[in-house]
Structures are given as C-alpha cells and as structure tokens.
C-alpha positions as CSV (number, residue, x, y, z in Angstrom):
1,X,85.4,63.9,92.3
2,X,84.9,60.7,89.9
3,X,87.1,58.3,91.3
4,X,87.6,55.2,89.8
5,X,90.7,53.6,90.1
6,X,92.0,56.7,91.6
7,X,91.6,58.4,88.4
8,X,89.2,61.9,88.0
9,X,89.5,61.2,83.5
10,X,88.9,57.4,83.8
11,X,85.9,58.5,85.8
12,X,84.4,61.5,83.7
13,X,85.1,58.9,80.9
14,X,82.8,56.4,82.4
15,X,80.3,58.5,83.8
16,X,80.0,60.4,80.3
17,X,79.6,57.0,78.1
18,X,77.2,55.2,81.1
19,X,75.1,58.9,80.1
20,X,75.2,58.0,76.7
21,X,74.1,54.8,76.7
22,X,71.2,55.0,78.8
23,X,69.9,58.2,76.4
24,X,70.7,56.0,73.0
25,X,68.9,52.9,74.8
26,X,66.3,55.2,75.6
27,X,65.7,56.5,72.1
28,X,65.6,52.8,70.7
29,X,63.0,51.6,72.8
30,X,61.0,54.9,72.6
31,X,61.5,54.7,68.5
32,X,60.1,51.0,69.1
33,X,56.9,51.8,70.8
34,X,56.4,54.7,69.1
35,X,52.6,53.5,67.8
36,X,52.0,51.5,70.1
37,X,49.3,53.9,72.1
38,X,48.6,54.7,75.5
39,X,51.9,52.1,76.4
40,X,53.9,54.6,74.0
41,X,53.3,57.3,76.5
42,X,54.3,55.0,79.6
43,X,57.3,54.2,78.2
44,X,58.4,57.9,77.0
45,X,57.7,58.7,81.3
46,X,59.7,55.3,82.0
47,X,62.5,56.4,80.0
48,X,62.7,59.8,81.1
49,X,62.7,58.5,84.6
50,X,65.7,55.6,83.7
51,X,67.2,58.3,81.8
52,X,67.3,61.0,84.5
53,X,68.3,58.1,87.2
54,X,71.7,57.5,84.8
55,X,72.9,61.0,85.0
56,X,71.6,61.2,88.4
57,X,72.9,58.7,90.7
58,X,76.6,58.8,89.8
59,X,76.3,62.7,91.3
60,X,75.5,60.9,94.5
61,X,78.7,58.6,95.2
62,X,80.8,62.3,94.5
63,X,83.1,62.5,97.9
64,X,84.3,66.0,98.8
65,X,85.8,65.0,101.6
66,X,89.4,65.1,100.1
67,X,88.9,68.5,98.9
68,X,87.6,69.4,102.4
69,X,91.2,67.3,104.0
70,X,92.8,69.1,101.6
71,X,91.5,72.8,102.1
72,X,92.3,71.6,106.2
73,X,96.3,70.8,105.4
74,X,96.3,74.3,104.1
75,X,95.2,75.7,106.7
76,X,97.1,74.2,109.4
77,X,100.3,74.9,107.6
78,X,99.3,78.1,106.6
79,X,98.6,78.8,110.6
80,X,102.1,76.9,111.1
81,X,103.9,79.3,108.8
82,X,102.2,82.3,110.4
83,X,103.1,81.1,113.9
84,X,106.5,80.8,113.0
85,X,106.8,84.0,111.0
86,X,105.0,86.0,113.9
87,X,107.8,84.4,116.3
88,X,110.8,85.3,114.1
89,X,109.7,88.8,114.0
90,X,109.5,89.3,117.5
91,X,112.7,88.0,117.9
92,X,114.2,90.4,115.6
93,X,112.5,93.0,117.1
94,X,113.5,92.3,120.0
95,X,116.6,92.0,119.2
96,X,117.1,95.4,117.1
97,X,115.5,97.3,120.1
98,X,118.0,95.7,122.8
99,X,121.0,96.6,120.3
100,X,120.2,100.2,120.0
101,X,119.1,101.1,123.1
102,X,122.3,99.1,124.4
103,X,124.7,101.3,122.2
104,X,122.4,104.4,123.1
105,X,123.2,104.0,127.0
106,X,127.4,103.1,125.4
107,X,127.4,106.2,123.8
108,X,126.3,108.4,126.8
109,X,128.8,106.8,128.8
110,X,131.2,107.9,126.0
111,X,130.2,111.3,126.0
112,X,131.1,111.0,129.6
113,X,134.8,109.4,129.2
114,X,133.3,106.0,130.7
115,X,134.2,102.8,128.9
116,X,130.9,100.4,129.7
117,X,129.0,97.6,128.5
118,X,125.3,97.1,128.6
119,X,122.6,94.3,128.9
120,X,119.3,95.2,128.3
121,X,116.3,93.3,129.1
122,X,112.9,93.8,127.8
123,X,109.2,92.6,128.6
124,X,107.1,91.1,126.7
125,X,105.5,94.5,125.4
126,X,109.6,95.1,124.2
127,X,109.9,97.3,127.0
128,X,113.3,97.9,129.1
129,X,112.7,97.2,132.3
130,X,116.5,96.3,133.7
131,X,119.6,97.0,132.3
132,X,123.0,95.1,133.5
133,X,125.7,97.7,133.1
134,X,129.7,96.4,133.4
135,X,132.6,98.8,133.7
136,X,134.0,101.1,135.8
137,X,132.5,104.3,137.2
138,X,133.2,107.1,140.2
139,X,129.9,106.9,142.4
140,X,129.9,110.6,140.8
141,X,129.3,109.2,137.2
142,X,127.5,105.8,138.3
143,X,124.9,108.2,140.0
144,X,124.8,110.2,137.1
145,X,124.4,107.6,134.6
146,X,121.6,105.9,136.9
147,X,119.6,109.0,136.6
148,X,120.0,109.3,133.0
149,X,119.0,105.6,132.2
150,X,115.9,106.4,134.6
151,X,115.3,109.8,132.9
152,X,115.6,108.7,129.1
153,X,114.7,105.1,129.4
154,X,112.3,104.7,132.5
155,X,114.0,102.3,133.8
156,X,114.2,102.6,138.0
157,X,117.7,102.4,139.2
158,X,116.9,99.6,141.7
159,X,116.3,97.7,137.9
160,X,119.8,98.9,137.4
161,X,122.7,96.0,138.4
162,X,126.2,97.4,138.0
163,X,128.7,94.5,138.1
C-alpha cells in the first residue's frame, strides 16, 4: 500500500506524522491570524485546503497493482492445481473401471473352466469399447464368451482381439 523503502509500517508511519504536521502547522498559523479580519477567514479556507491536500495526495501514489499480481498468481496455480487434480482423477477412474471390468470378464471365464487374461480399453467417456482377451478357448467357449462380452458389456465382437 504505503511503500517506502519496501516497507507498509515505515510508510503508515510517515504518512501518519506528514498528517500531523500539516494539521499542527495549520492550527499555528490559524491561532496567528486569528484577529486579523477578513485575511483570518482566507487563511482558515487556505488551511483547510493545504490541510486536506496533506491527507489527500499520499492516497494518490497508493499502487494496487501487487495485490492485483498477487490475487493473478493465485489464480493460475489454483487453475494449475485443479488441472492437475481433474487429470489424476480420471486416471484413477479410469483405471478402477478397466480393473473391474477386467476381473468381471476373468471371472466368467472361470465360471466356465477357462483360464484367460483381459485388456480393456476405454474411450474417453470411460467406456469399453475393445477388449484384448489371451488364453485358450474351444471356438465353443470363445463364441460363447464373445456373446457374453457383447451382451453384458456392449462391446461388438469385431472389437474383440483374441491372441
């Protein structure tokens, strides 16, 4: 606000003693004209103005534009931090989703006596939309799981890569 010197106290300090001195040198030379007449008058208007001036002007030289730097910083991180927390959440979503719908597809293939692995792969809405499957299978049980994985998960079976 007050900067001097880099300093907000040091400036308060001055301003509030500058303040002070132009009201007590006002009061002395208003106490010395006091009879003097019309000129008393004058100089009551010429010390008010002097007087107004002093607390005035300092006001004037007040920067906010560090405050206004400041408040921007904040924001950028703050959009920084979001960013980054947005991403790490979709990750982990995405991540949670693959995992279980991976063991859901490794279970049926239990509950059919079929040892397999799968790959999932999701779009951007976390949606499967092909699933790598590894492990043997009759054409019986391949077919079988195909339509299952289709049924369940709506994925097509042309999306469906056995290796």
């Amino acid at each position: 606000m007050f900067h001097e010197g880099g300093i907000v106290i040091t400036g308060v300090r001055n301003y509030t003693i500058s303040v002070i001195s132009a009201a007590v040198l006002c009061t002395i030379v208003i106490k010395i004209t006091e009879n003097k007449g019309s000129i008393s008058f004058l100089i009551k208007i010429l010390a008010g103005i002097f007087l107004s001036t002093s607390v005035l002007t300092p006001m004037l030289h007040i920067s906010f534009t560090p405050i206004t730097e400041y408040i921007n910083e904040i924001q950028t991180e703050a959009s920084f931090v979001t960013d980054a927390g947005v991403q790490d959440t979709s990750e982990k979503k995405e991540i949670f989703i693959k995992n279980q719908l991976e063991a859901y597809i490794v279970d049926k293939a239990n509950d059919m006596n079929l040892s397999i692995e799968a790959q999932i792969e999701l779009n951007e809405d976390m949606i499967p939309v092909k699933v790598l499957l590894q492990g043997n299978a009759s054409p019986y049980y391949r077919t079988k799981m195909e339509s299952y994985i289709t049924d369940t998960l709506g994925i097509q079976k042309e999306d469906q890569v056995w290796m």
